[in-house]
C-alpha positions in Angstrom: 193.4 135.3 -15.4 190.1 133.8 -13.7 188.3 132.2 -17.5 185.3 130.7 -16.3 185.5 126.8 -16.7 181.9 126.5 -17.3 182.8 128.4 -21.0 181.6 126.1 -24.1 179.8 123.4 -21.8 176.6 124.7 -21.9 176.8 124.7 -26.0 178.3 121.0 -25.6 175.5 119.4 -23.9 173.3 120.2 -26.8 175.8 118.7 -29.0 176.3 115.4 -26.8 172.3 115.4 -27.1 172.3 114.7 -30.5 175.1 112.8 -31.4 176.7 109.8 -29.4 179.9 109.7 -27.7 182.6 107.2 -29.9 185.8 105.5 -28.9 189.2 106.6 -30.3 189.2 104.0 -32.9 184.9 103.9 -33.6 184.7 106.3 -37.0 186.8 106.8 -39.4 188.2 110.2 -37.8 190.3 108.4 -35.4 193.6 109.5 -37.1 192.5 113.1 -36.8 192.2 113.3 -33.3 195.2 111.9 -32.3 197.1 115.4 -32.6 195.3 117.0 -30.1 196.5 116.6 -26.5 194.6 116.3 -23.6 194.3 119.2 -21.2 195.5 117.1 -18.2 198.9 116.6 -19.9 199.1 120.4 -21.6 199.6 121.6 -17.8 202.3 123.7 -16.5 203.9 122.0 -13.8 204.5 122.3 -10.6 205.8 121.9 -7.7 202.7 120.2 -6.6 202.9 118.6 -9.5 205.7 116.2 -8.2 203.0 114.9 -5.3 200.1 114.1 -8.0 203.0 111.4 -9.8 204.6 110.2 -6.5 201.2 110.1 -4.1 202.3 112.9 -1.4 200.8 115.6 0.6 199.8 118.1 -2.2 198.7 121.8 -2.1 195.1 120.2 -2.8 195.1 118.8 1.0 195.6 123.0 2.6 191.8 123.8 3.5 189.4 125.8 1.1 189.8 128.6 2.9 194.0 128.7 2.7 193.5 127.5 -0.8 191.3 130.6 -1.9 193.9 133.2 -0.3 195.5 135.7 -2.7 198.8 134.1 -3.2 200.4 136.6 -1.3 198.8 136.2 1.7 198.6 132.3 1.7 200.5 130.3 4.4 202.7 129.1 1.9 206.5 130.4 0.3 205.7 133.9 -1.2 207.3 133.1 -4.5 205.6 129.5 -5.0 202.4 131.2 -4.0 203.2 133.9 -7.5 204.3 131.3 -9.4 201.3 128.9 -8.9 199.0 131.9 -9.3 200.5 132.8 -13.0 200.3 129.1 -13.9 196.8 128.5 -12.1 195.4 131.1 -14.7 197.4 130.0 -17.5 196.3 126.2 -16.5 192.0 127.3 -16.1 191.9 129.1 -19.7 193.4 125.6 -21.2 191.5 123.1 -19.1 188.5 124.8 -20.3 188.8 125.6 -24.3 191.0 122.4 -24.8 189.0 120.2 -22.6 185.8 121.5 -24.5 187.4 120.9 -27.3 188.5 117.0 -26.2 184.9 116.1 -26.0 183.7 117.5 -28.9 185.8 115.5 -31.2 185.1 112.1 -29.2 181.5 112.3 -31.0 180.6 111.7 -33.9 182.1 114.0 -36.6 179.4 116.4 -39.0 182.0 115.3 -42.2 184.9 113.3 -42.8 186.6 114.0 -46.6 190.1 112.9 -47.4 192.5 115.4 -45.5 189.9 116.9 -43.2 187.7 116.1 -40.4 184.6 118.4 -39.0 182.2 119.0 -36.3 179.5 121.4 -35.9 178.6 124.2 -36.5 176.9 123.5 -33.3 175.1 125.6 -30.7 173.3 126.0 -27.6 170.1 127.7 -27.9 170.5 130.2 -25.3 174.3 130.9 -26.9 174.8 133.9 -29.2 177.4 132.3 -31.4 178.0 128.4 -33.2 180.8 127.0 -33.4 182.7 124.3 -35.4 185.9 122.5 -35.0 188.0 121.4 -38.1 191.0 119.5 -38.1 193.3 119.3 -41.6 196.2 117.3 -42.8 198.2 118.8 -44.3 201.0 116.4 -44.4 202.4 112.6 -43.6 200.1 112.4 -39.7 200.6 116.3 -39.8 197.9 118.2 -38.4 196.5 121.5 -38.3 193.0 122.0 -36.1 190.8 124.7 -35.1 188.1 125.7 -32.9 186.2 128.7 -35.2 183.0 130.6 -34.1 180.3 133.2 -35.3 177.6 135.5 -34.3 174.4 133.2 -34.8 172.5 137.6 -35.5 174.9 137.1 -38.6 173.8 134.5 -40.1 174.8 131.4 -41.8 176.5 133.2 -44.8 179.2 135.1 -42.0 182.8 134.4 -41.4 183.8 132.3 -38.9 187.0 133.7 -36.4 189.2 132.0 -34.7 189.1 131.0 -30.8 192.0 128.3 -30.9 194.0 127.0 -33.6 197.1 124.9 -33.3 199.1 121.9 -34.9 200.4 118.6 -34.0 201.8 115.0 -35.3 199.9 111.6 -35.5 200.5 108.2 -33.3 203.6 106.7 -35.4 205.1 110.0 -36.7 208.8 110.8 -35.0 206.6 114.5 -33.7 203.6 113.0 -32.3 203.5 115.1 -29.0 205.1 117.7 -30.2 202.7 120.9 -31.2 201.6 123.9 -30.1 197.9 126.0 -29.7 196.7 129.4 -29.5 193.6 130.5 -27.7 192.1 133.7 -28.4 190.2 135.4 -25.6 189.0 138.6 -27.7 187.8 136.8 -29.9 185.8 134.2 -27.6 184.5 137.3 -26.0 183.3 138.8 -28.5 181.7 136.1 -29.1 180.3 135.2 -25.9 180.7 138.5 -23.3 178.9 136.6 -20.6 181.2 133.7 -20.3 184.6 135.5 -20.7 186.0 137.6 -17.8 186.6 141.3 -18.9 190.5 140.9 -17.0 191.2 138.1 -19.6 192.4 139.6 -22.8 194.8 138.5 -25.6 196.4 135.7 -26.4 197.3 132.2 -24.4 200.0 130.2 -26.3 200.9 126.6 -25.2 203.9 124.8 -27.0 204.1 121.2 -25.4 206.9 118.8 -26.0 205.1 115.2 -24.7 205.7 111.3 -24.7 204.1 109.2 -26.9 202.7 108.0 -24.0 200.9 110.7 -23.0 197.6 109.0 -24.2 197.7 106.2 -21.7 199.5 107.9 -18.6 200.7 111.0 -17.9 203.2 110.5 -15.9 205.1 108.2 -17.9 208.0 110.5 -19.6 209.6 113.8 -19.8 207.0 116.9 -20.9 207.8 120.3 -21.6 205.4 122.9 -21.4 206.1 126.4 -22.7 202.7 129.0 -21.8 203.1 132.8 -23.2 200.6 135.1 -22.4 200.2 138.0 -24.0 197.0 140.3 -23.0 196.1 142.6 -25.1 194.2 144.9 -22.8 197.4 145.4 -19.9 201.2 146.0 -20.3 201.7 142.8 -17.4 203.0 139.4 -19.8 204.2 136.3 -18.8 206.1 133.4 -20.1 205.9 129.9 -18.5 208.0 126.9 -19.3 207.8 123.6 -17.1 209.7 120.7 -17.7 208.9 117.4 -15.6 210.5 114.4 -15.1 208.8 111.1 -15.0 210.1 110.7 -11.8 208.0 114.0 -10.4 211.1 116.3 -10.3 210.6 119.2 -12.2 211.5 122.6 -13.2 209.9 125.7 -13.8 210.9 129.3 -15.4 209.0 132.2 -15.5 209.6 135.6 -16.9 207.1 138.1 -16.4 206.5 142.0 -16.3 204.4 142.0 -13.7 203.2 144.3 -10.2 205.1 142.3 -7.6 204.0 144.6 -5.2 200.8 143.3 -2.8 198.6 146.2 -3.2 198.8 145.9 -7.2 199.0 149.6 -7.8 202.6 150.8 -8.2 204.9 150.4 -11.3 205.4 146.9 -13.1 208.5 144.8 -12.3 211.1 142.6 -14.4 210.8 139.4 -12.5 212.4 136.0 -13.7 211.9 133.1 -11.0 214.2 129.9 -11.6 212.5 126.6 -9.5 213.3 123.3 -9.0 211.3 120.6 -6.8 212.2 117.0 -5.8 209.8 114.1 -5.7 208.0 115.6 -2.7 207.5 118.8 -4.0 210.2 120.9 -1.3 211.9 123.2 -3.6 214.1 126.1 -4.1 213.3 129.1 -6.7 215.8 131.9 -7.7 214.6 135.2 -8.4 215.4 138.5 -9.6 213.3 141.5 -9.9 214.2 144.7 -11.8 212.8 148.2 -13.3 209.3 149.0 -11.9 210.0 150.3 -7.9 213.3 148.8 -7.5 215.1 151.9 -6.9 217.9 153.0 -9.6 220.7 152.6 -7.0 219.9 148.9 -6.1 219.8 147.9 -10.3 218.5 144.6 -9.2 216.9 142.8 -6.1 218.2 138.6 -6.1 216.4 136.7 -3.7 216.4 132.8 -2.7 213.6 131.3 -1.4 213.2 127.8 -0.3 210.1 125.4 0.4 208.8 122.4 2.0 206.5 119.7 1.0 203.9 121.3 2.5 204.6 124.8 0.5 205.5 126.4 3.4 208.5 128.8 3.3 212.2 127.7 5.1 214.0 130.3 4.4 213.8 133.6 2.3 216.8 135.8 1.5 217.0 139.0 -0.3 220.1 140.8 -1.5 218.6 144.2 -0.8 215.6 145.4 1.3 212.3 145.9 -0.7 208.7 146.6 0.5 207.1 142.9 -0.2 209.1 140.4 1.8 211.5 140.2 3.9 214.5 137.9 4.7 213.7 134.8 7.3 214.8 131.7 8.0 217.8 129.4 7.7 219.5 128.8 4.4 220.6 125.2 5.7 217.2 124.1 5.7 216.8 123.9 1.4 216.7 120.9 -0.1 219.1 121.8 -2.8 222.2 124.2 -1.6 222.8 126.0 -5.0 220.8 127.4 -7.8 219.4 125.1 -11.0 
């Protein structure tokens, strides 16, 4: 997934332009903003995550030119290098939409009526579509919001369609933090082409679990984070879920039918990678891979692979032989000995 991160913000400084930025508590919308979460805490963690919390070497520190190697080829472990790229993309499309979406509704709202709050429509002038955002409650500091567009060649009188819709609780409600949103990428390109890559199709699905906290520091508490994605356009899928501690220490499962083969043209795998990181982010993932080119009389490849702070693979080991790695290094050398 490679969404452009520069998607909405050209339509955003024309709506900063006319309307001034509030505080939380400056109009009397406050209470419907406080179900949306902020992109920064919506993230799939990491490994790397564990070094932004405890102040450690992170992946950020490798040079630009190791950090913009295909994840195969990087100088780090082979299956943290796939598992950051799936969350990378997953993490790029939210960052964008949601963080778009985060300073739209710190300005001043078009209308505020007794269950629902609204901005827009709004729109660059050089943008083919308008947009609005509406956010409804629809019970006790239960929210539902959405970000809605249309074609500006339509008119005023067309039908807006979805581009993200989702739910969530207010501050002082037993769920606050607890939500989910949806962002749909045929629709934003249909509404915008030119911003949207053509590889980025179908559906991105967050379901976050966060502390009340979240608002005043994100490492403070335990978060889940549960990303599905679902193109519409490929048979590849993914599903994501993170859970970190506030310590740093974190895990992260992915299931995906993907081509875990380098060259990206042979048959699509059944892969399912189990990490687990300490505080410095020197982990161990457990991996199996099935269907695709596995061969009928192996059934399934299991692999280990361990990690050190720095990324960088300490050992690898394979049950069978297969095409796209190989078994290396010393199995005493993980930080943890078994499995999660």
């Amino acid at each position: 997934m490679k969404m452009r991160a520069t998607w909405m913000l050209s339509v955003l400084v024309s709506t900063l332009a006319t309307g001034c930025v509030l505080g939380p508590e400056s109009d009397d919308a406050s209470r419907f903003r406080e179900a949306i979460p902020r992109a920064e805490a919506v993230e799939v963690a990491g490994p790397d995550s564990a070094t932004q919390a405890s102040g450690t070497q992170s992946f950020d520190h490798m040079s630009s030119a190791q950090a913009n190697e295909p994840w195969a080829d990087g100088p780090w472990a082979y299956w943290y290098g796939f598992t950051r790229h799936v969350r990378t993309g997953v993490n790029k499309v939210t960052a964008s939409v949601l963080g778009s979406v985060w300073i739209v509704v710190h300005t001043k709202p078009t209308r505020v009526d007794n269950d629902t709050a609204t901005w827009g429509p709004f729109s660059d002038s050089l943008s083919p579509a308008e947009y609005r955002f509406v956010v409804t409650e629809v019970g006790d500091r239960h929210y539902e919001y959405k970000l809605e567009g249309r074609a500006k060649s339509e008119g005023a009188s067309a039908a807006f369609v979805s581009v993200l819709q989702g739910e969530g609780w207010g501050k002082g409600h037993p769920s606050h933090g607890f939500g989910y949103f949806e962002i749909n990428l045929d629709n934003a390109r249909a509404l915008d082409p030119f911003e949207i890559d053509a590889e980025d199709t179908g559906v991105v699905r967050i379901d976050h679990d966060l502390p009340n906290t979240i608002t005043t520091d994100l490492f403070k508490g335990k978060r889940t984070v549960i990303a599905t994605v679902t193109p519409s356009q490929s048979q590849q899928r993914w599903t994501a879920e993170s859970v970190t501690e506030e310590s740093g220490e974190g895990t992260l499962d992915v299931t995906a039918h993907v081509d875990v083969d380098d060259s990206k043209a042979t048959l699509l795998e059944d892969v399912t990678v189990g990490s687990r990181w300490n505080t410095s982010g020197a982990g161990r993932a457990d991996i199996t891979v099935t269907a695709g080119d596995v061969p009928a009389e192996i059934g399934t490849v299991k692999a280990t692979e361990c990690w050190n702070s720095s990324f960088q693979s300490v050992y690898q080991g394979y049950s069978h032989n297969v095409t796209w790695a190989v078994s290396e290094g010393d199995a005493s050398a993980c930080v943890f000995g078994e499995p999660g």
